[in-house]
N, C-alpha and C positions, 0 to 999 in steps of 0.2 A: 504494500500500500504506500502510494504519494505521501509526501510532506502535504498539506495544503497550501502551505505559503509556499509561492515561487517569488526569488527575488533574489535581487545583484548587487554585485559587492557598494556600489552608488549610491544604494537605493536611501532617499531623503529620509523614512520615514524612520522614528526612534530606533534601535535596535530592541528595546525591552517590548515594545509592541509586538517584533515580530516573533520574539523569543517567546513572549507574554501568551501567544495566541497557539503555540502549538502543544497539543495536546499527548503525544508519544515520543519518545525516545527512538534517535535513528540505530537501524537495525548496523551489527558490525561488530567490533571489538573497540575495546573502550579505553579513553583517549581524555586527558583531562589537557584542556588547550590553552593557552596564554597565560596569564596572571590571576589572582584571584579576585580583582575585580574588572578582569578588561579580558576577556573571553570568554570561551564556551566547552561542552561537553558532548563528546560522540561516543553515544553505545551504550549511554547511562543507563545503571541499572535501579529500581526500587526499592526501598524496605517495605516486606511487608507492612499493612496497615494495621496487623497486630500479631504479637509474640508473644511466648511463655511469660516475659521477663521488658516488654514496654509495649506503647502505643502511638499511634499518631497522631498528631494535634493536626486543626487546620488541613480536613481534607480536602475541600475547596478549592484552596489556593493551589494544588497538585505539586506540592513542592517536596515530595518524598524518593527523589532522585538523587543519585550521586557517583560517585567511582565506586567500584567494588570494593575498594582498599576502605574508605569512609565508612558505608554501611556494614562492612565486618567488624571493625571496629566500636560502630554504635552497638551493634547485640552483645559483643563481649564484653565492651562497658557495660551494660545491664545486666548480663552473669555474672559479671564482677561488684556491682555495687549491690545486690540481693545477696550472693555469697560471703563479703566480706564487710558490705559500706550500712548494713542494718539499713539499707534503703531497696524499698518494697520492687521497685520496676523505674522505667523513664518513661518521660513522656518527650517524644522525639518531634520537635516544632521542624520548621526548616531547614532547607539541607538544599538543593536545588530542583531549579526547574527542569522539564521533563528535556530540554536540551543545552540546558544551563542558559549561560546568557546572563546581560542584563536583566532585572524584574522590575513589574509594576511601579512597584510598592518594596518599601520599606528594606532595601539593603543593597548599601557598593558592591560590596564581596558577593559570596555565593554563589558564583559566576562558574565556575570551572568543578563544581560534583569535590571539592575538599574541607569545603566549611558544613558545620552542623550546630543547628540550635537546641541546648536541652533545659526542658523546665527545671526549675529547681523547689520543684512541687514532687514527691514520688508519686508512682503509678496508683489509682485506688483498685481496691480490691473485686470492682466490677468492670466490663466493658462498659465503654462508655459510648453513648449514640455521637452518631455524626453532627448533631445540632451542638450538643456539648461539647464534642472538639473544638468547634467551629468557632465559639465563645467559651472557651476555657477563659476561667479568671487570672491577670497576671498578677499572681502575691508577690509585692515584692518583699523581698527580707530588712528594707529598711525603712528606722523610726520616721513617722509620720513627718515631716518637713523637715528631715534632716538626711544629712549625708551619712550617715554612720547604721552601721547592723542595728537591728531591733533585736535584744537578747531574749527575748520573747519569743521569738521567731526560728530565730537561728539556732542551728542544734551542730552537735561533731561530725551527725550524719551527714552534711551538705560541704563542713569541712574536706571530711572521707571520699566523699562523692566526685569534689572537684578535682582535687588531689590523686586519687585513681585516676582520671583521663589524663592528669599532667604526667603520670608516672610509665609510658607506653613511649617507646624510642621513637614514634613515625609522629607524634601529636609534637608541634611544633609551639603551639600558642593555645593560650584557654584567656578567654576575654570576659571580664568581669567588672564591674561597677567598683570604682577606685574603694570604695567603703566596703566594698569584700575583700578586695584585696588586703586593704588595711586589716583586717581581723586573721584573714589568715597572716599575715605578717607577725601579727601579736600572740596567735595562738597555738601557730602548728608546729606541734613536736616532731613531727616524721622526716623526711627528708628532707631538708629546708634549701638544698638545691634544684629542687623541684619548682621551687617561688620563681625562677627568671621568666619560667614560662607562662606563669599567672600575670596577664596584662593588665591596668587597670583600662578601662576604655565606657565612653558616654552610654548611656542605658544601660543595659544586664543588671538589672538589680533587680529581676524575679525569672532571669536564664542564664545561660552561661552560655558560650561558643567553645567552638573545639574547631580549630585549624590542623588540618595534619601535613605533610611536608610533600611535597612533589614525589611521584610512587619513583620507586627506582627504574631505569630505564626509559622514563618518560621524556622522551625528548620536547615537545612540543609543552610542555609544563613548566613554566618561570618562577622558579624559586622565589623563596623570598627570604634576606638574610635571616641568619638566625640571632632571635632576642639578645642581650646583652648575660652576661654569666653571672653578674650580682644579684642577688635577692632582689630588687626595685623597691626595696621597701624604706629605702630611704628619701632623696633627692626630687630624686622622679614623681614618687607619690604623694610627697608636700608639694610638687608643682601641681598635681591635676586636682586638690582640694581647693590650692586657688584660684584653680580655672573656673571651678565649677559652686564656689559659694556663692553666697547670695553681693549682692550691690547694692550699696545705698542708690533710692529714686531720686535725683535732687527735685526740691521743690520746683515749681513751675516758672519761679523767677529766676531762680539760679540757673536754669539751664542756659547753657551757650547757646547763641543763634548761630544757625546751621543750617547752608543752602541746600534747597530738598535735591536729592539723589534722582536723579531718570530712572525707572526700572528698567531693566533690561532682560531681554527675553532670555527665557531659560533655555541650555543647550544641551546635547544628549548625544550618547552613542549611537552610531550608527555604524551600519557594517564595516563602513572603511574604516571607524576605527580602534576595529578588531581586528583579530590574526584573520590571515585570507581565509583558512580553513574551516573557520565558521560559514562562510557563506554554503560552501561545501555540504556543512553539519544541518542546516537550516534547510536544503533541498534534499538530503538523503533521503531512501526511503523510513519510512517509518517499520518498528515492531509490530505485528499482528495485534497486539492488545495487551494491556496495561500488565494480567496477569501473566503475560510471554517473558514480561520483561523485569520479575521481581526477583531479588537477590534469595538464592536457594542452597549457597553454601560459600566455602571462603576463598579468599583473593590471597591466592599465593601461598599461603601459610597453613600450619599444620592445624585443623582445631575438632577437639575432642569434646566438646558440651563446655567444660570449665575451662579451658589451657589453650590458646592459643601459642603457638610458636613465632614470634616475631621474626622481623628480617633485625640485622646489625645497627645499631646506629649511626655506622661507618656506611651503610648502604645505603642511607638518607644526606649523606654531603652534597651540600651546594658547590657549583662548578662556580671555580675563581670570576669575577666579572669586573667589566669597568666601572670606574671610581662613579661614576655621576647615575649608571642605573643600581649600584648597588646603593645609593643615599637613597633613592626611593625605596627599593624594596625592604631595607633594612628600619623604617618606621611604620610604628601599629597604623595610627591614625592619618591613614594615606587617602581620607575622602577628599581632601581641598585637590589632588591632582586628578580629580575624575570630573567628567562635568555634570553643572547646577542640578539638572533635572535626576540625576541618581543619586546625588546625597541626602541619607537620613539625619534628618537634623536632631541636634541633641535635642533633649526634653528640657523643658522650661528651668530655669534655677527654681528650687524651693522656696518659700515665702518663710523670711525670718520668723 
């Protein structure tokens, strides 16, 4: 079966539209393309929309696509935080679209089948209807107008939890609300080299992300450097508390006059400026049907119910690169180099 969308590498119209609008994964072997926010995905495959051990949120959105290397890793993380993290199951939010790409809505990344959204709510002890996914509630874990955990809220199991997916050689970043990070900074006894990989980053303050590293052998897959080797729990995370507190309003008199701004029309990816091989991915043919195409066993790796066998962490190095794209690739918060119409904008400052 056709793509529906026919269209060329020129074509004006957004790239997240076109990505937006197709509803299968192309048939072939799979292929994680460009960057993690500025490409696409050929061959993707699905997580089921339920497991022994999670679920899906947001099945609407059809965003339970990814590289086979990501969705094996999401189920193990869930045999592994029911077996060891005293947390019941996940609940699996997005991951990508059915051919990656640009989206809609609501995120730069998640472009290329290596990023993954997981609640930080555990699985309940029922399936849950599709309406309920749909509007699952977002808890977040912290106090009501402030930046800091709610200890009300927050238990060792979501410590456990996060920490498990940091402690896997292919997860390269785990993205969290600078006030998670902060607690885990102050709390976690376990391997506390594990912390470079806990980013602090705007929203996730009732999910967390999980990035994992370019699969090995993937050529058409662009690294991204690897985090810094300190803890972050210094420096770094006094800067993003003051990015992100509040600001005094000045009164109406004090404010300085300030010539109004033109707006300017928002701008967007479009196929040219993506890897060519998306246009490719965009006309492929499609899989037979959603179930043809879901993830039925593991990527590469040995795995037995509880035990995965990883690749090396020597088999995830980044190839040397030059000094001006590795400055890009080597920062979390790389929305300002992507254009207007894909960036999620942070969430409002809290009211003092």
């Amino acid at each position: 079966m056709m793509s529906t969308v026919a269209v060329s590498a020129g074509d004006p119209i957004p790239a997240k539209k076109l990505f937006g609008a197709v509803a299968l994964p192309s048939k072939g072997d799979t292929e994680s393309i460009g960057f993690y926010a500025k490409g696409c995905l050929m061959g993707g495959v699905a997580i089921p929309a339920d497991g022994p051990t999670w679920q899906v949120l947001h099945p609407s959105r059809n965003r339970r696509w990814g590289n086979p290397r990501m969705i094996s890793l999401i189920e193990r993380l869930s045999r592994d935080a029911r077996a060891k993290d005293d947390w019941n199951g996940l609940l699996v939010a997005d991951i990508s679209q059915p051919r990656g790409g640009p989206m809609l809505t609501g995120h730069a990344s998640h472009q290329i089948g290596l990023d993954a959204d997981v609640w930080l709510t555990p699985m309940p002890n029922r399936k849950l209807t599709d309406a309920e996914r749909d509007h699952f509630p977002e808890n977040s874990m912290l106090r009501k107008g402030s930046l800091y955990v709610d200890p009300n809220v927050w238990t060792p199991a979501h410590a456990k939890l996060i920490m498990q997916a940091a402690s896997y050689p292919e997860v390269e970043r785990i993205f969290v609300h600078p006030g998670i990070k902060k607690k885990l900074c102050d709390t976690w006894n376990g391997d506390r080299s594990l912390l470079s990989k806990v980013r602090p980053m705007y929203g996730h303050n009732y999910h967390f992300h999980i990035r994992i590293k370019c699969p090995p052998g993937s050529e058409s897959c662009t690294p991204q450097v690897a985090p810094p080797m300190d803890s972050g729990c210094g420096k770094e995370l006094t800067q993003w508390f003051d990015r992100l507190k509040p600001r005094p309003v000045p009164k109406y008199s004090q404010r300085p006059k300030v010539k109004p701004i033109k707006p300017t029309k928002p701008t967007y990816l479009t196929l040219n400026s993506l890897p060519k091989s998306c246009t490719m991915v965009l006309n492929d043919n499609s899989v037979s049907s959603m179930a043809a195409a879901e993830y039925h066993g593991p990527a590469g790796v040995n795995d037995d119910d509880n035990n995965v066998a990883m690749s090396s962490e020597t088999a995830y190095a980044a190839p040397t690169e030059a000094a001006t794209t590795v400055a890009f690739r080597s920062i979390d918060d790389f929305s300002a180099f992507v254009p207007t119409g894909n960036i999620p904008l942070p969430r409002d400052r809290p009211a003092e």
